[in-house]
ROTORDREN-540359 format. One record per residue (C-alpha): residue number from 0; x, y, z. Coordinates in steps of 0.2 Angstrom, whole numbers, always signed. Layout:
N
 resi     u     v     w
  NUM     X     Y     Z
...
END
This chain:
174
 resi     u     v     w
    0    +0    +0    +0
    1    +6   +14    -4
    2    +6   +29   +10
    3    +7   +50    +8
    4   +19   +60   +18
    5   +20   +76   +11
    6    +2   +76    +3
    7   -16   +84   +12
    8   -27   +76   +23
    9   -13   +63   +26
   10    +5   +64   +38
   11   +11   +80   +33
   12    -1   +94   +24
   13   +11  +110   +22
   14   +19  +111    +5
   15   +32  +123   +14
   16   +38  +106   +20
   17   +38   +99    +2
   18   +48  +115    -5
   19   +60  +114   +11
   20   +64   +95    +6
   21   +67   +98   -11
   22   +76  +112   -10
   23   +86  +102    +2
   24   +89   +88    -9
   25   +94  +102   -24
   26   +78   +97   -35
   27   +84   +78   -35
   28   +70   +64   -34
   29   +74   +45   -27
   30   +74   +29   -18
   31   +81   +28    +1
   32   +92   +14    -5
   33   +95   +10   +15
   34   +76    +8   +19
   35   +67    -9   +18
   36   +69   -16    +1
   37   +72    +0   -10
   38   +57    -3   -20
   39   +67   -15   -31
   40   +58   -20   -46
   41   +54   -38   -52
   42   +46   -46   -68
   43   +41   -61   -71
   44   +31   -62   -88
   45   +19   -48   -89
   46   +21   -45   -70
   47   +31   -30   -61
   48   +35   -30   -43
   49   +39   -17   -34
   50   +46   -20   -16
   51   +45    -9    -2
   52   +54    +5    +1
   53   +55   +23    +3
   54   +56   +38   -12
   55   +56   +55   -12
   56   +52   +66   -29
   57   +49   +84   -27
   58   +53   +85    -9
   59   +39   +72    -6
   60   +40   +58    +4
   61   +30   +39    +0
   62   +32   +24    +7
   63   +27    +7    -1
   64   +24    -1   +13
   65   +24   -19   +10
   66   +25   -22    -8
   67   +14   -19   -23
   68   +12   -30   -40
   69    +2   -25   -57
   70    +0   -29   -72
   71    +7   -23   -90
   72    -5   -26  -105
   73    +2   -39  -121
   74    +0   -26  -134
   75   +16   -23  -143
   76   +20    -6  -134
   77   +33    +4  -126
   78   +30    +7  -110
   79   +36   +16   -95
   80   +32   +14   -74
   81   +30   +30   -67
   82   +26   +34   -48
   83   +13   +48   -50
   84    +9   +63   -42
   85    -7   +73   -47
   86    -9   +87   -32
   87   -25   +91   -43
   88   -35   +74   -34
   89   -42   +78   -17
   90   -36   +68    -3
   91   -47   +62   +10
   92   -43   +57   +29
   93   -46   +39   +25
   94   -41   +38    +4
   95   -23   +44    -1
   96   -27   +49   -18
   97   -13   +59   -25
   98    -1   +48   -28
   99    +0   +31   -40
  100    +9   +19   -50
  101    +4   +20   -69
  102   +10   +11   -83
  103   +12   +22   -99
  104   +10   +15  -117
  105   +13   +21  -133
  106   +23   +18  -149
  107   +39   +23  -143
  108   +43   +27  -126
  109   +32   +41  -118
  110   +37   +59  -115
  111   +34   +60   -95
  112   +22   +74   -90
  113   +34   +84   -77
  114   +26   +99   -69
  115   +34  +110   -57
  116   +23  +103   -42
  117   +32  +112   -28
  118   +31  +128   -36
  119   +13  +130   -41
  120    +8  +115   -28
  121    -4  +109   -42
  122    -2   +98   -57
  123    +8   +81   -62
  124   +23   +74   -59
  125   +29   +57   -66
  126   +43   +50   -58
  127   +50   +33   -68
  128   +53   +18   -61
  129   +56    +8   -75
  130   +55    +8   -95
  131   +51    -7  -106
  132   +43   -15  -119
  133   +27   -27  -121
  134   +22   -41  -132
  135    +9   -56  -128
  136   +25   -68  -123
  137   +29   -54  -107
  138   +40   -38  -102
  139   +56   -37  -113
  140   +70   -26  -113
  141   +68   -21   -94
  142   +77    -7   -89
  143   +78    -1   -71
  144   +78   +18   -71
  145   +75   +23   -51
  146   +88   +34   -46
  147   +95   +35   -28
  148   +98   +46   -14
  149  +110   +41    +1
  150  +105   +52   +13
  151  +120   +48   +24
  152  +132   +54   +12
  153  +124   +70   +11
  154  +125   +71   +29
  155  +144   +67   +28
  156  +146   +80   +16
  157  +138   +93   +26
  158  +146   +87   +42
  159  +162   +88   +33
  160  +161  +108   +27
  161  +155  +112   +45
  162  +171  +105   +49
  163  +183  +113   +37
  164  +174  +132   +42
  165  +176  +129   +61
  166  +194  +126   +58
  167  +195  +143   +46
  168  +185  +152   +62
  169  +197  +143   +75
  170  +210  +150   +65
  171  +204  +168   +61
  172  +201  +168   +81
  173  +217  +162   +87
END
């Protein structure tokens, strides 16, 4: 099942929060590759699993909780997995509606619709997860197309050049 962090009526509703994480993350979207299974992808014939795990794409948060499979057509098609998010749907305190997997088809791989969601808080945002083609004998040519973000090397990072300019101050004051 797939759970909203950043969206309304679910754990966080302030899109300040949303620009503040993406802004943190410098515009990048990803997988938390060091929670649960990182929403690894699997196919067996005309069925993608996706694992659990956590993602972030424009500064908002989801979870795939426990795992979720569908189900890609057997028309010859080019196709692409996309994560998305339409802020346009309302949420409601029980239903998590602005956020879902989709498979997109056409004759050669889509063009992803990619609003600036934290800027206007409206529109769609399709993240891809994977891109692949169809046929009636299953999925071929997987490719694997999350990208990742290790949040402990950006912690490193940043601990690193508070480092470096408390020596330059240490310095400067002694």
């Amino acid at each position: 099942m797939l759970k909203g962090h950043v969206f309304s009526e679910q754990i966080f509703g302030n899109q300040i929060f949303a620009l503040f994480i993406n802004t943190f993350l410098h515009g990048r979207n990803g997988v938390s590759n060091n929670y649960k299974e990182g929403m690894a992808i699997t196919t067996t014939g005309s069925n993608i699993h996706i694992a659990s795990g956590a993602i972030c794409i424009q500064g908002r948060f989801l979870e795939e909780d426990s795992g979720r499979d569908i189900v890609a057509d057997t028309d010859s098609q080019y196709c692409s997995l996309v994560l998305e998010i339409n802020l346009d749907a309302v949420n409601t305190s029980s239903s998590f509606l602005q956020a879902d997997y989709k498979i997109i088809n056409a004759s050669n791989y889509p063009v992803l619709t990619q609003n600036n969601i934290v800027k206007n808080n409206a529109g769609t945002y399709q993240y891809e997860l994977a891109r692949f083609r169809t046929s009636a004998s299953g999925i071929t040519d997987f490719q694997d197309r999350r990208t990742f973000l290790d949040f402990d090397t950006i912690w490193d990072f940043i601990e690193q050049e508070w480092n470096v300019k408390l020596s330059e101050l240490e310095e400067l004051l002694s």
